[in-house]
PDB file of N, H, CA, C and O in Angstrom:
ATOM      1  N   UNK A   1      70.934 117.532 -43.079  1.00  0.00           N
ATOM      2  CA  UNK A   1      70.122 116.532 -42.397  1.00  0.00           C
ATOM      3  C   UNK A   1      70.821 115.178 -42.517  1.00  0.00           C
ATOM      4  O   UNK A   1      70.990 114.795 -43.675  1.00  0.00           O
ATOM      5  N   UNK A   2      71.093 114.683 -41.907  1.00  0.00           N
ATOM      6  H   UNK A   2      70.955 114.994 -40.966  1.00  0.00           H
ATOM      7  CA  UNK A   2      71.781 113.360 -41.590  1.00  0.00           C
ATOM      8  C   UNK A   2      70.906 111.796 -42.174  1.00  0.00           C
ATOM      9  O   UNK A   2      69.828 111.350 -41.779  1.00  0.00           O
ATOM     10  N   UNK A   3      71.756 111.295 -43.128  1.00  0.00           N
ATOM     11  H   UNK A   3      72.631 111.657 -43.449  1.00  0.00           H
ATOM     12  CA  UNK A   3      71.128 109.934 -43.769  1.00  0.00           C
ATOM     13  C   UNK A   3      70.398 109.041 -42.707  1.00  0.00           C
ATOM     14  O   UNK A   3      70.837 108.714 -41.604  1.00  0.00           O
ATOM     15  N   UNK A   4      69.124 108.696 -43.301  1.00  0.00           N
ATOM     16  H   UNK A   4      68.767 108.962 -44.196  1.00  0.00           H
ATOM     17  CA  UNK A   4      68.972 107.380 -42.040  1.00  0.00           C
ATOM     18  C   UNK A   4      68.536 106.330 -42.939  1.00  0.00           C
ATOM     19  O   UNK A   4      68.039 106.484 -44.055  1.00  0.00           O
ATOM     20  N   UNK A   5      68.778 105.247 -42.329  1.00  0.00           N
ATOM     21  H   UNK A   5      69.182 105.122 -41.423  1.00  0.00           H
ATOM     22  CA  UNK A   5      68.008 104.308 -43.591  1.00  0.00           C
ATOM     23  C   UNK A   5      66.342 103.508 -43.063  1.00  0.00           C
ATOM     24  O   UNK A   5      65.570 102.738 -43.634  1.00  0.00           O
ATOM     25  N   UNK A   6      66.351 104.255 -41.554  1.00  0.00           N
ATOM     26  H   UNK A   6      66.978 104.882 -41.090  1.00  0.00           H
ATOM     27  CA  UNK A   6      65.336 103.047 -41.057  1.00  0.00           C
ATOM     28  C   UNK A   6      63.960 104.645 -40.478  1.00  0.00           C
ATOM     29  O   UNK A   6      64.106 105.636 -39.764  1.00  0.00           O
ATOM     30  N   UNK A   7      62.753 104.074 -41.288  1.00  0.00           N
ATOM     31  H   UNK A   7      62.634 103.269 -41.869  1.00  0.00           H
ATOM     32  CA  UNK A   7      61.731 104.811 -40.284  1.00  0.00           C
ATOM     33  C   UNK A   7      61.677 105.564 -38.936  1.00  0.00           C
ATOM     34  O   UNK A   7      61.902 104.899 -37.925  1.00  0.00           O
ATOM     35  N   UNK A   8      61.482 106.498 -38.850  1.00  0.00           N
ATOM     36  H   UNK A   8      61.298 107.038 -39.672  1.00  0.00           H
ATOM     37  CA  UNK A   8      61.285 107.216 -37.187  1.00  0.00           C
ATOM     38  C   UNK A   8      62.426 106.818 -36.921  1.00  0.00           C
ATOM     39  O   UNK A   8      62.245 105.740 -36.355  1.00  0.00           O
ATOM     40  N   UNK A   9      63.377 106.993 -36.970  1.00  0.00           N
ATOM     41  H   UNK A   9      63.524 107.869 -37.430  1.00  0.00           H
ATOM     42  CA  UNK A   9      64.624 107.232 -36.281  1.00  0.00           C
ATOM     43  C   UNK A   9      65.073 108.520 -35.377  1.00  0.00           C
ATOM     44  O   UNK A   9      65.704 108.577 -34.322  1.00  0.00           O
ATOM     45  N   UNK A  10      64.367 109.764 -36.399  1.00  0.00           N
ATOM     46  H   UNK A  10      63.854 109.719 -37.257  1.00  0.00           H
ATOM     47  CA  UNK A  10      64.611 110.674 -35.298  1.00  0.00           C
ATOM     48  C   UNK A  10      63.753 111.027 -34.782  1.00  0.00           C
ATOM     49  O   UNK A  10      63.851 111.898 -33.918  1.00  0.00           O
ATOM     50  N   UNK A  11      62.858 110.600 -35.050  1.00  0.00           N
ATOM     51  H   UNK A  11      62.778 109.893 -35.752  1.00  0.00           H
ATOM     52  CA  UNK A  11      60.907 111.045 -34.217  1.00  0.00           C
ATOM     53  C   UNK A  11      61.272 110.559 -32.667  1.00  0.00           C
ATOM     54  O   UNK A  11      61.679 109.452 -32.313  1.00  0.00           O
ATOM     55  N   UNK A  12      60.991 111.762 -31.837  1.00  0.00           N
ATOM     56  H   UNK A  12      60.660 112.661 -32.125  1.00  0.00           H
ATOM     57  CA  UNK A  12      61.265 111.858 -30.068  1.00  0.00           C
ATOM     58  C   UNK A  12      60.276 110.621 -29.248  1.00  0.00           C
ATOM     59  O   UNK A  12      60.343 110.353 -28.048  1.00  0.00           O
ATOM     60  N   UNK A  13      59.276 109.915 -30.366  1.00  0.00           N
ATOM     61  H   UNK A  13      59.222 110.132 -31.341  1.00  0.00           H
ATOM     62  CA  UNK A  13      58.669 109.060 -29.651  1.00  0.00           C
ATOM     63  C   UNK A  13      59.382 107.553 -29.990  1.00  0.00           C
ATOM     64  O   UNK A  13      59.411 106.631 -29.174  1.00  0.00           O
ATOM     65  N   UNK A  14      59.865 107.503 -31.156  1.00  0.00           N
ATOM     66  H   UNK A  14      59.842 108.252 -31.818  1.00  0.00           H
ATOM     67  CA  UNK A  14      60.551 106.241 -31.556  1.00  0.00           C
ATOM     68  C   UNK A  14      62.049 106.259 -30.744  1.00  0.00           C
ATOM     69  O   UNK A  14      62.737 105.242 -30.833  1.00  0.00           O
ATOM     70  N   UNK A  15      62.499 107.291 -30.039  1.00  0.00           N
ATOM     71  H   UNK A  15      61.941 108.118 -29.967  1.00  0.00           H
ATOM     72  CA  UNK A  15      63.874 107.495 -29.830  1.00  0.00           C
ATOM     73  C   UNK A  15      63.521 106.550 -28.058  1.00  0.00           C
ATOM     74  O   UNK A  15      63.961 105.561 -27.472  1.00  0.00           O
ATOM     75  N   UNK A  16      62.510 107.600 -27.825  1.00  0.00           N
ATOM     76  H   UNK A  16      62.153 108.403 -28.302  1.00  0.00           H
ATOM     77  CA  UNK A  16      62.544 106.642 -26.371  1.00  0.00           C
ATOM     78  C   UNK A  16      61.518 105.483 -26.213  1.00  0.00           C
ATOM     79  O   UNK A  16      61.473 104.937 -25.111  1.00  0.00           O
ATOM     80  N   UNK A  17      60.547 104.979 -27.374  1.00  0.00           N
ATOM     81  H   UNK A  17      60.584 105.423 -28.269  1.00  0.00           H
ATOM     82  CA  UNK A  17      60.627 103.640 -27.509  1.00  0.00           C
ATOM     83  C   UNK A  17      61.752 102.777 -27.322  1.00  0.00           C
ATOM     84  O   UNK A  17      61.691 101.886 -26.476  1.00  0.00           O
ATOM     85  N   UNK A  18      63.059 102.996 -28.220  1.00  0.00           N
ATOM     86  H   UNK A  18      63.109 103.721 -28.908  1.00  0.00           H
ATOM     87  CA  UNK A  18      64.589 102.428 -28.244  1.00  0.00           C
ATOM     88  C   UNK A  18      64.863 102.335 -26.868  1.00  0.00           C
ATOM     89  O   UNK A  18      65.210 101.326 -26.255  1.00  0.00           O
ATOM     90  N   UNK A  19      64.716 103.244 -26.519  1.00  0.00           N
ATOM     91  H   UNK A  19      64.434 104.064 -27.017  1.00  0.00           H
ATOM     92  CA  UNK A  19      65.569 103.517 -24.893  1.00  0.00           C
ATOM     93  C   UNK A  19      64.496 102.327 -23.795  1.00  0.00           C
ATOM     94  O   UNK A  19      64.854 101.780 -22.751  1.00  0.00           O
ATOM     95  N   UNK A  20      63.655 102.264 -24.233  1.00  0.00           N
ATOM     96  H   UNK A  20      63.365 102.708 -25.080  1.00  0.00           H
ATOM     97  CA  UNK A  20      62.837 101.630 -23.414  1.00  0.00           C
ATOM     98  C   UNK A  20      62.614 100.099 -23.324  1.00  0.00           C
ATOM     99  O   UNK A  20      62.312  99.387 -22.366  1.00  0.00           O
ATOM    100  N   UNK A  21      62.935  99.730 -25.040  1.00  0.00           N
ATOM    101  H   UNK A  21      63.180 100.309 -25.818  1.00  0.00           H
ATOM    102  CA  UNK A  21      63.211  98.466 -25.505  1.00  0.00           C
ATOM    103  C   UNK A  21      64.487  97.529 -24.682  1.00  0.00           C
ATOM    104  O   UNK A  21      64.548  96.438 -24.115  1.00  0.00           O
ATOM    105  N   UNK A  22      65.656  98.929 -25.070  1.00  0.00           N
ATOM    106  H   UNK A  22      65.607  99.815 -25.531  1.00  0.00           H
ATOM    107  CA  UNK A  22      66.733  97.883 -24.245  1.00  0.00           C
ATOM    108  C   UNK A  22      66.621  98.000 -23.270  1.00  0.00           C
ATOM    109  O   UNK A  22      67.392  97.125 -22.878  1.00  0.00           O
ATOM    110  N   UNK A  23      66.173  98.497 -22.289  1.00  0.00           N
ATOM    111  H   UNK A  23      65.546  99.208 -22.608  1.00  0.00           H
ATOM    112  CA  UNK A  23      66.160  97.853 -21.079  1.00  0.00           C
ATOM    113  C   UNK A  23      65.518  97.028 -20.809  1.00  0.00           C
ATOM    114  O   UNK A  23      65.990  96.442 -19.835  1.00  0.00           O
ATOM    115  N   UNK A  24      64.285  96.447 -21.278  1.00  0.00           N
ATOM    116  H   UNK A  24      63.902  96.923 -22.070  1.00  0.00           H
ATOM    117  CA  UNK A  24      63.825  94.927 -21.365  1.00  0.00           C
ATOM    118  C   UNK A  24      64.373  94.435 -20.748  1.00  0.00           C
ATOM    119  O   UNK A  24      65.576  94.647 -20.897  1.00  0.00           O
ATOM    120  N   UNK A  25      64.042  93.580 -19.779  1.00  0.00           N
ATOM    121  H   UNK A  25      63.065  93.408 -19.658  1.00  0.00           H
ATOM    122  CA  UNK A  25      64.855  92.315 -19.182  1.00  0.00           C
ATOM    123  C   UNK A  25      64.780  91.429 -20.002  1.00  0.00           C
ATOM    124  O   UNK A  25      63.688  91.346 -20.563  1.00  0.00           O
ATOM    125  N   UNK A  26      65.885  90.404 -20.419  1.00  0.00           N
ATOM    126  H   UNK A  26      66.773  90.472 -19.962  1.00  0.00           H
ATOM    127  CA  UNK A  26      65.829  89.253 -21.317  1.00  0.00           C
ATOM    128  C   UNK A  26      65.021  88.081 -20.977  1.00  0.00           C
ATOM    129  O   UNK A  26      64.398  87.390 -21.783  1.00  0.00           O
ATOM    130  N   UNK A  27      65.113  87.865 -19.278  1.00  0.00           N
ATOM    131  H   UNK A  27      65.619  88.427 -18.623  1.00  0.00           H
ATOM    132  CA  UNK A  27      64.531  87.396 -19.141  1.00  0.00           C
ATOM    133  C   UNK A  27      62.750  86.669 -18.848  1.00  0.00           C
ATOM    134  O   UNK A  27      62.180  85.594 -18.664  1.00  0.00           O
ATOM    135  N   UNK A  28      62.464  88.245 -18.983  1.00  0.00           N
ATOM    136  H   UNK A  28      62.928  89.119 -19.132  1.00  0.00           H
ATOM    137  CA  UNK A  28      60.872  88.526 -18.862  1.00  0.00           C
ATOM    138  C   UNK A  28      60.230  88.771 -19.899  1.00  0.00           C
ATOM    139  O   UNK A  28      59.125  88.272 -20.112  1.00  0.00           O
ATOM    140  N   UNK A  29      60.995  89.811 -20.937  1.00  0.00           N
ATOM    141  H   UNK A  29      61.893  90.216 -20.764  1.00  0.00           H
ATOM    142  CA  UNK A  29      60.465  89.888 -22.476  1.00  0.00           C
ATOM    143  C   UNK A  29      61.297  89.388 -23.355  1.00  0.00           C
ATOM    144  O   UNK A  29      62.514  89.228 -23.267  1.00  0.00           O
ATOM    145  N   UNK A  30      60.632  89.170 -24.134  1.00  0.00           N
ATOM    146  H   UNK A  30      59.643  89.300 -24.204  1.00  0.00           H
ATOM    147  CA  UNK A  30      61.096  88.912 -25.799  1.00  0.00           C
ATOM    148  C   UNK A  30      60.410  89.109 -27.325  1.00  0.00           C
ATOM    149  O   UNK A  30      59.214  89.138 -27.612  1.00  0.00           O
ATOM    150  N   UNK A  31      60.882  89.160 -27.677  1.00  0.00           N
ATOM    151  H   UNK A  31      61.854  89.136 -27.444  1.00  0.00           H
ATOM    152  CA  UNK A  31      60.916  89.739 -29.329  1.00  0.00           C
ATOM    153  C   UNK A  31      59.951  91.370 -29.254  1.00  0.00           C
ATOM    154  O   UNK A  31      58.858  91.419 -29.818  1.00  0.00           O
ATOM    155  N   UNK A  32      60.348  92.251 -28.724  1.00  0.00           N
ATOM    156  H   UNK A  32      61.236  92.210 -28.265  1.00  0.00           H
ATOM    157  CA  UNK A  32      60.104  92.797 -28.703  1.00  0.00           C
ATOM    158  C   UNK A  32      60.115  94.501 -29.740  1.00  0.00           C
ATOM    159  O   UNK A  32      61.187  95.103 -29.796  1.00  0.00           O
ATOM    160  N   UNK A  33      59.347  94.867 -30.187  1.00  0.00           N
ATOM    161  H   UNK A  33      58.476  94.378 -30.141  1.00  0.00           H
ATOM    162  CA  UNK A  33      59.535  95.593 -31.483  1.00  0.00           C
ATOM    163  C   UNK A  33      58.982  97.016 -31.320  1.00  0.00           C
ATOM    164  O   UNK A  33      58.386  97.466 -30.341  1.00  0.00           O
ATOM    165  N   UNK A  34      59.328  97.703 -32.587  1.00  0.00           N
ATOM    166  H   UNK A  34      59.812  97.337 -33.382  1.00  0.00           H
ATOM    167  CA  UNK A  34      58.461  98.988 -32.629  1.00  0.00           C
ATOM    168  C   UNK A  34      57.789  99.219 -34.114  1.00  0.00           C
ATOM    169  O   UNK A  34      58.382  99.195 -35.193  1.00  0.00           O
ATOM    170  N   UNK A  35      56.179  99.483 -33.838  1.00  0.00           N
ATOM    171  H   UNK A  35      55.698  99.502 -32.962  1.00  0.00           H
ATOM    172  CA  UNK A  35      55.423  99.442 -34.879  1.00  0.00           C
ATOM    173  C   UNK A  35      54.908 100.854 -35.189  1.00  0.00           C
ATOM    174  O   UNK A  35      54.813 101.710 -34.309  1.00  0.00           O
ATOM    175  N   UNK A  36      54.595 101.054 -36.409  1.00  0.00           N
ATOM    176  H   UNK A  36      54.672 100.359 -37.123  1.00  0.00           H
ATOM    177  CA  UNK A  36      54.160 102.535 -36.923  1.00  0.00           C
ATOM    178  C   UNK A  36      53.008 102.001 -37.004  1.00  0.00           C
ATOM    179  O   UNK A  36      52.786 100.795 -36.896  1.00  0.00           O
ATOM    180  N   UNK A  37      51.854 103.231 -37.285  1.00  0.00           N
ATOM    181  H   UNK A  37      52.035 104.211 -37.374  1.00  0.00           H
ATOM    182  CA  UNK A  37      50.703 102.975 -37.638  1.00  0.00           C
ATOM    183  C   UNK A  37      49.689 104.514 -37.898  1.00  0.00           C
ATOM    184  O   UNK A  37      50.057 105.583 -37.412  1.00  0.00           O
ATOM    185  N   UNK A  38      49.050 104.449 -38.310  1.00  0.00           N
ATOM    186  H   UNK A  38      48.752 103.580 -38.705  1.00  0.00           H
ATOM    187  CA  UNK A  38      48.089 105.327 -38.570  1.00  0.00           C
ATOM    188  C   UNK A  38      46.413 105.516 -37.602  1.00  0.00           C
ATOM    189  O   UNK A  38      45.276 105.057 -37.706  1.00  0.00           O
ATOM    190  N   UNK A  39      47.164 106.489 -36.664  1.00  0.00           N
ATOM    191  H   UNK A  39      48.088 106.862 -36.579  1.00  0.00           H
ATOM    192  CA  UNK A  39      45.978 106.552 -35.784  1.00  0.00           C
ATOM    193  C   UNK A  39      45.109 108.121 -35.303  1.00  0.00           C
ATOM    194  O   UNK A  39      45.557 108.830 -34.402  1.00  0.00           O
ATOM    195  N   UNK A  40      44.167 108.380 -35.875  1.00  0.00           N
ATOM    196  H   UNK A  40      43.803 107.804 -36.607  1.00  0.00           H
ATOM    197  CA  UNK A  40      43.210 109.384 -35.609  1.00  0.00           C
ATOM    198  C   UNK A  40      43.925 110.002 -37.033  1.00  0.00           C
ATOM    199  O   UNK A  40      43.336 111.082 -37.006  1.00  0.00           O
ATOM    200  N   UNK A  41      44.458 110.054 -37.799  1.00  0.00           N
ATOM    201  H   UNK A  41      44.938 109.176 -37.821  1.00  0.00           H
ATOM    202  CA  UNK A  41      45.053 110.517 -38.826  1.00  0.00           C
ATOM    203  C   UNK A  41      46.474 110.683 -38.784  1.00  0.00           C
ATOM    204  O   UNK A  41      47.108 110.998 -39.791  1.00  0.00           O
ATOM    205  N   UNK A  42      47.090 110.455 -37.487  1.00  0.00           N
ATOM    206  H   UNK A  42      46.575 110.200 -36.669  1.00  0.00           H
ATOM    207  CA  UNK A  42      48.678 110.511 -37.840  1.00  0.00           C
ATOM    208  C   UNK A  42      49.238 109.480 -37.316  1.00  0.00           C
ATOM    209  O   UNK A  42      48.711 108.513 -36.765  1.00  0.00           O
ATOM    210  N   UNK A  43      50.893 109.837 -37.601  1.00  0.00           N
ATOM    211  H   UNK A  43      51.321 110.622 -38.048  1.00  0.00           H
ATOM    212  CA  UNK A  43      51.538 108.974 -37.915  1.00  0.00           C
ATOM    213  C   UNK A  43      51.840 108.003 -36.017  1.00  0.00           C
ATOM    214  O   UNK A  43      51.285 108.693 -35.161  1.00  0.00           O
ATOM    215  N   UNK A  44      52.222 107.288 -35.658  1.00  0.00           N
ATOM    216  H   UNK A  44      52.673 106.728 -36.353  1.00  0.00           H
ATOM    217  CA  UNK A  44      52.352 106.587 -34.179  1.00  0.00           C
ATOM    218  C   UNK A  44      53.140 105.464 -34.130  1.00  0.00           C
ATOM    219  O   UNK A  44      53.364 104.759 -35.114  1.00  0.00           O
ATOM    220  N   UNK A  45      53.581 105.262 -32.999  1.00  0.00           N
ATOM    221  H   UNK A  45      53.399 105.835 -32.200  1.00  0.00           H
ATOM    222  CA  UNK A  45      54.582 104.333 -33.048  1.00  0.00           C
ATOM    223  C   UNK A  45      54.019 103.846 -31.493  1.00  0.00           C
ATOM    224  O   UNK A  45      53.756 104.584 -30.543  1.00  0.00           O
ATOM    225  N   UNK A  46      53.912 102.121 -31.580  1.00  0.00           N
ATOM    226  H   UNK A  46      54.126 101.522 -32.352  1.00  0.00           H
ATOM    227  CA  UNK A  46      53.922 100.993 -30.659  1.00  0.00           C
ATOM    228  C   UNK A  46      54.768 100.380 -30.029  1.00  0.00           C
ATOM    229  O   UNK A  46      55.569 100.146 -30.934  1.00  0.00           O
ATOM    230  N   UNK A  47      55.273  99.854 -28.962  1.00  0.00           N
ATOM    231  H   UNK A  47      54.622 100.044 -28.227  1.00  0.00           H
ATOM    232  CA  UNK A  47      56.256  99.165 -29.094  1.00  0.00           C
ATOM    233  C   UNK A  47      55.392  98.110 -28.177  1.00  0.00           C
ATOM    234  O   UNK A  47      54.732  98.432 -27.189  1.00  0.00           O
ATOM    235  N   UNK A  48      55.560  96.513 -28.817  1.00  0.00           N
ATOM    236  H   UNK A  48      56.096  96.252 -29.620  1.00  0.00           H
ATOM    237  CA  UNK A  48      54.695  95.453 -28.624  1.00  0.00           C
ATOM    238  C   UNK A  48      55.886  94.379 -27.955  1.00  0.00           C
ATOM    239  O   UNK A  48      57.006  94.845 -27.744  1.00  0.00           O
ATOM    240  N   UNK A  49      55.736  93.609 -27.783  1.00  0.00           N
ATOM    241  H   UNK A  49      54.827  93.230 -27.955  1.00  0.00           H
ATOM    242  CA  UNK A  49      57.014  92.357 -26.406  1.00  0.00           C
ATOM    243  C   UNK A  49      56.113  91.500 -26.081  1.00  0.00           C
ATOM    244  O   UNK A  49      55.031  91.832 -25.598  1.00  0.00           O
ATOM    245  N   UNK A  50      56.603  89.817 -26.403  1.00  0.00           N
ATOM    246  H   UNK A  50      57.483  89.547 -26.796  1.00  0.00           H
ATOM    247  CA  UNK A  50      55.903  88.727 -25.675  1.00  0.00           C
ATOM    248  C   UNK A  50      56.965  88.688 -24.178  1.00  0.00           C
ATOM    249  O   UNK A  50      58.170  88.828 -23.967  1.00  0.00           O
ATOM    250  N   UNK A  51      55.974  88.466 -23.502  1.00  0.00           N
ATOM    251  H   UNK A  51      54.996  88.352 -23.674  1.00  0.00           H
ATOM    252  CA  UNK A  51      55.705  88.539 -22.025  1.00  0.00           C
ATOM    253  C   UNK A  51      55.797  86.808 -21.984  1.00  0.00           C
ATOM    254  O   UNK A  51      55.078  86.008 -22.583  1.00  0.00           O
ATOM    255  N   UNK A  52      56.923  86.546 -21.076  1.00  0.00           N
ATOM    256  H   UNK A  52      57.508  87.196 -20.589  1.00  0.00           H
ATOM    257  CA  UNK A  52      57.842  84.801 -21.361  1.00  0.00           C
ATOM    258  C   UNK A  52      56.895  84.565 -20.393  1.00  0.00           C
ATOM    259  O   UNK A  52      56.305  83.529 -20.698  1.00  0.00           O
ATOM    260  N   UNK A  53      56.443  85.060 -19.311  1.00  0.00           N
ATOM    261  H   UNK A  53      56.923  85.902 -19.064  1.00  0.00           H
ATOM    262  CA  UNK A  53      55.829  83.754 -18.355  1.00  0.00           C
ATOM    263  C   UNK A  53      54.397  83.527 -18.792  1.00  0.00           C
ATOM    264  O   UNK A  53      53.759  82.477 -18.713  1.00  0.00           O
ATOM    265  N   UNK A  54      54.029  84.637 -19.240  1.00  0.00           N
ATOM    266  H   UNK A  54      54.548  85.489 -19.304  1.00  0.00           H
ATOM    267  CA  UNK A  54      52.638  84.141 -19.992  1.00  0.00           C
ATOM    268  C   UNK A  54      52.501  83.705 -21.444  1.00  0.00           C
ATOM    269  O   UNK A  54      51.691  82.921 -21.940  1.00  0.00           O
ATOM    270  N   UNK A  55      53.432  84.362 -21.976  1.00  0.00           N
ATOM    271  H   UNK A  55      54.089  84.998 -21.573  1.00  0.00           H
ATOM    272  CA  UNK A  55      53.712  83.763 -23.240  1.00  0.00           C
ATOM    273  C   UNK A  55      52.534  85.058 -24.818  1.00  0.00           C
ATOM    274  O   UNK A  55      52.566  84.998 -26.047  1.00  0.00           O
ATOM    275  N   UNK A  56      51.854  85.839 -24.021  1.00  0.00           N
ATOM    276  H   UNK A  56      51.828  85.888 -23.022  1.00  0.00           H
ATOM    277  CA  UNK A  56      50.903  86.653 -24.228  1.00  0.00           C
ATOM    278  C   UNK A  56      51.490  88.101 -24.357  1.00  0.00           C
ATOM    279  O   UNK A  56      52.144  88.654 -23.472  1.00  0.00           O
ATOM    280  N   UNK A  57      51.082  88.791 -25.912  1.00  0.00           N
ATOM    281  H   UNK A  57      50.551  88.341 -26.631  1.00  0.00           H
ATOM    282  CA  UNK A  57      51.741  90.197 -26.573  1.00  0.00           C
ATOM    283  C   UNK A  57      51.144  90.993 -25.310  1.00  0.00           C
ATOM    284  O   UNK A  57      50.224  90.705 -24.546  1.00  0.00           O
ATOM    285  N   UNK A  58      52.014  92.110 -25.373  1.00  0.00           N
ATOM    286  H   UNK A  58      52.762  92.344 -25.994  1.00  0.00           H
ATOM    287  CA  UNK A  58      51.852  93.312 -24.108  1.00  0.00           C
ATOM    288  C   UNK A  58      52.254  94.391 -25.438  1.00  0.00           C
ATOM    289  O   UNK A  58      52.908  94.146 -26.452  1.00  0.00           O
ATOM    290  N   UNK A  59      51.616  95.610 -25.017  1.00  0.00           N
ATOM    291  H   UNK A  59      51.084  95.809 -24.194  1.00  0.00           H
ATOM    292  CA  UNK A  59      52.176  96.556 -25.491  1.00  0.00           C
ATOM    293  C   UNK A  59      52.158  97.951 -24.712  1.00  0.00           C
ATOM    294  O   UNK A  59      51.210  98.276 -23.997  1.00  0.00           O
ATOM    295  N   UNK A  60      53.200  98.683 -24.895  1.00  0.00           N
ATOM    296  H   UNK A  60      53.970  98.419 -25.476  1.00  0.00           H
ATOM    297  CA  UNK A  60      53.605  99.522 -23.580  1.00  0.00           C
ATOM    298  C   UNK A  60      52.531 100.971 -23.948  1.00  0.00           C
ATOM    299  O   UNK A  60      52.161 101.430 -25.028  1.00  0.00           O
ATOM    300  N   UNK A  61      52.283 101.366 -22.642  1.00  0.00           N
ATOM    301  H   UNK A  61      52.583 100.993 -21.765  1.00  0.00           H
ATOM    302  CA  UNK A  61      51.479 102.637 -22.508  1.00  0.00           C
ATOM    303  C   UNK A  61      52.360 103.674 -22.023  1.00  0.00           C
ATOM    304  O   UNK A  61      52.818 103.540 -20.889  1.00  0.00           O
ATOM    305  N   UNK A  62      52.670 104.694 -22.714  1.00  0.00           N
ATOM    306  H   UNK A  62      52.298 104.803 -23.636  1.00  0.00           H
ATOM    307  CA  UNK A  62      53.518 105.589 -22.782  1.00  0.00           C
ATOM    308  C   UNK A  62      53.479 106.275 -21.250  1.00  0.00           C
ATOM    309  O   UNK A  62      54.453 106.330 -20.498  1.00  0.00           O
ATOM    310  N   UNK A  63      52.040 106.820 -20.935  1.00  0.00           N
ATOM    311  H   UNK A  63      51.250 106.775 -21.545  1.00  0.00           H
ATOM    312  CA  UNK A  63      51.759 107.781 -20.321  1.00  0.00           C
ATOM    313  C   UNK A  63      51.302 107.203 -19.072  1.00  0.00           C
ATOM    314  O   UNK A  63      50.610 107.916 -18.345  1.00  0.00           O
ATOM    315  N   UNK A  64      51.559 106.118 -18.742  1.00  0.00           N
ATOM    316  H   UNK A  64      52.120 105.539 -19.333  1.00  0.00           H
ATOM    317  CA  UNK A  64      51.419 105.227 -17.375  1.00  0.00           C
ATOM    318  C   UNK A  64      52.810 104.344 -17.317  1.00  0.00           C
ATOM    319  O   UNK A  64      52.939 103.622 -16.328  1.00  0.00           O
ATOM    320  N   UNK A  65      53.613 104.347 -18.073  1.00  0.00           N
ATOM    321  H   UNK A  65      53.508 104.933 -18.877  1.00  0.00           H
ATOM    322  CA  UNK A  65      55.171 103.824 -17.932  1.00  0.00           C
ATOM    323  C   UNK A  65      54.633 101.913 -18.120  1.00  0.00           C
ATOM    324  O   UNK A  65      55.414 101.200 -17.491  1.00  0.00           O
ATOM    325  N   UNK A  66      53.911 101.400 -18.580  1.00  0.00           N
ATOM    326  H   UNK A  66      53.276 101.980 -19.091  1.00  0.00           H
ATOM    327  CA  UNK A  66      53.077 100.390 -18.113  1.00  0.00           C
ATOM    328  C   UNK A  66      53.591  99.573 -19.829  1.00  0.00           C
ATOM    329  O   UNK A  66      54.004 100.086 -20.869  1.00  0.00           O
ATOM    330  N   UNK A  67      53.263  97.890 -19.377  1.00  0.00           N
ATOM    331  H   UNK A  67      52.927  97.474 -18.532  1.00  0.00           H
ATOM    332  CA  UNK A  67      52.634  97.225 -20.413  1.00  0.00           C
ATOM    333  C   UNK A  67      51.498  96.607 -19.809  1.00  0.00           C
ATOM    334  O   UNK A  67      51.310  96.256 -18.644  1.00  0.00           O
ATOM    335  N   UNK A  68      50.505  96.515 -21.209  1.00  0.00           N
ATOM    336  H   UNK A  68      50.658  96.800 -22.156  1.00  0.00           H
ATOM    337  CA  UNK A  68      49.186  96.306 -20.963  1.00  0.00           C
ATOM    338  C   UNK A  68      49.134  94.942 -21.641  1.00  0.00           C
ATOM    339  O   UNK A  68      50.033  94.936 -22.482  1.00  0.00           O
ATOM    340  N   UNK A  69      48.474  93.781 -21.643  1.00  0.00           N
ATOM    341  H   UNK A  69      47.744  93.787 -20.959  1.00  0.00           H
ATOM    342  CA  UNK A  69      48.090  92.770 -22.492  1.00  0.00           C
ATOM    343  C   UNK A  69      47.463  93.041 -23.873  1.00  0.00           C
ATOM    344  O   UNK A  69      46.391  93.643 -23.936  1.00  0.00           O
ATOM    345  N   UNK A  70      47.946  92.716 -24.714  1.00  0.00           N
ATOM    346  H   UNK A  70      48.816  92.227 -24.662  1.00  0.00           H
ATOM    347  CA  UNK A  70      47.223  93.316 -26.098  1.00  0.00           C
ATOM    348  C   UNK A  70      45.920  92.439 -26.366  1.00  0.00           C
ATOM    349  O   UNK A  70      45.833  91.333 -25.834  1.00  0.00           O
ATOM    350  N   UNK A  71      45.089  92.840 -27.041  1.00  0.00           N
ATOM    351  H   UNK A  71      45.160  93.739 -27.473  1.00  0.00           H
ATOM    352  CA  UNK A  71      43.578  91.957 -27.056  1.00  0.00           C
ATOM    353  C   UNK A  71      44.041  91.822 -29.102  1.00  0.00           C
ATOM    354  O   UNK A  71      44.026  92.806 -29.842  1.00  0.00           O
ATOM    355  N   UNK A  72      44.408  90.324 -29.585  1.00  0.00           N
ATOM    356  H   UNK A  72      44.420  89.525 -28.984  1.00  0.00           H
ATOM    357  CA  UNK A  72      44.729  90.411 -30.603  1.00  0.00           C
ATOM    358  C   UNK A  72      43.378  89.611 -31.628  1.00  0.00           C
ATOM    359  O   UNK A  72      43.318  89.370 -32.834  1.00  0.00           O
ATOM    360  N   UNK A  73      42.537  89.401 -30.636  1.00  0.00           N
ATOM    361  H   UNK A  73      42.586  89.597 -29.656  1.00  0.00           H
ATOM    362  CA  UNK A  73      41.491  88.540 -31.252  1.00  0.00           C
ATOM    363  C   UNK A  73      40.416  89.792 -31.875  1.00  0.00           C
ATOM    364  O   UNK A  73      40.020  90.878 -31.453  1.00  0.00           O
ATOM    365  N   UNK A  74      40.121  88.665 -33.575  1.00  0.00           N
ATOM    366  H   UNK A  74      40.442  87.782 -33.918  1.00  0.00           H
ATOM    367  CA  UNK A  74      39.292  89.491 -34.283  1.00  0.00           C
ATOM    368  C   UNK A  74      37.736  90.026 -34.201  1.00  0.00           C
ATOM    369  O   UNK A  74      37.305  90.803 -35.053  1.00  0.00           O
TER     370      UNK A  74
END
């Protein structure tokens, strides 16, 4: 099994998060990341991007190819 040093590296959903990240346009997104988390009991991965003309977190929906506006208020 091959060393990794970083989380989900080989998990098939973090792989094409990556793939999906760089293509980002630079100019439309930025700081854009991938988050783990614990949801319905397992393990999941996010990938979240501020959106430059609004300035407002998006985070991508896998299964509609989409980013959505994230609702970050408590």
């Amino acid at each position: 099994m091959p060393k990794t040093d970083k989380w989900g590296d080989t998990e098939p959903e973090v792989i094409e998060l990556k793939k999906i990240r760089e293509s980002l346009a630079s100019e439309e997104w930025r700081d854009a990341r991938i988050y783990r988390h614990i949801d319905e009991y397992k393990m999941d991965y996010t990938l979240i991007a501020t959106k430059i003309s609004s300035g407002m977190l998006h985070y991508y929906v896998p299964h509609t190819a989409t980013f959505e506006p994230l609702n970050v208020k408590g």
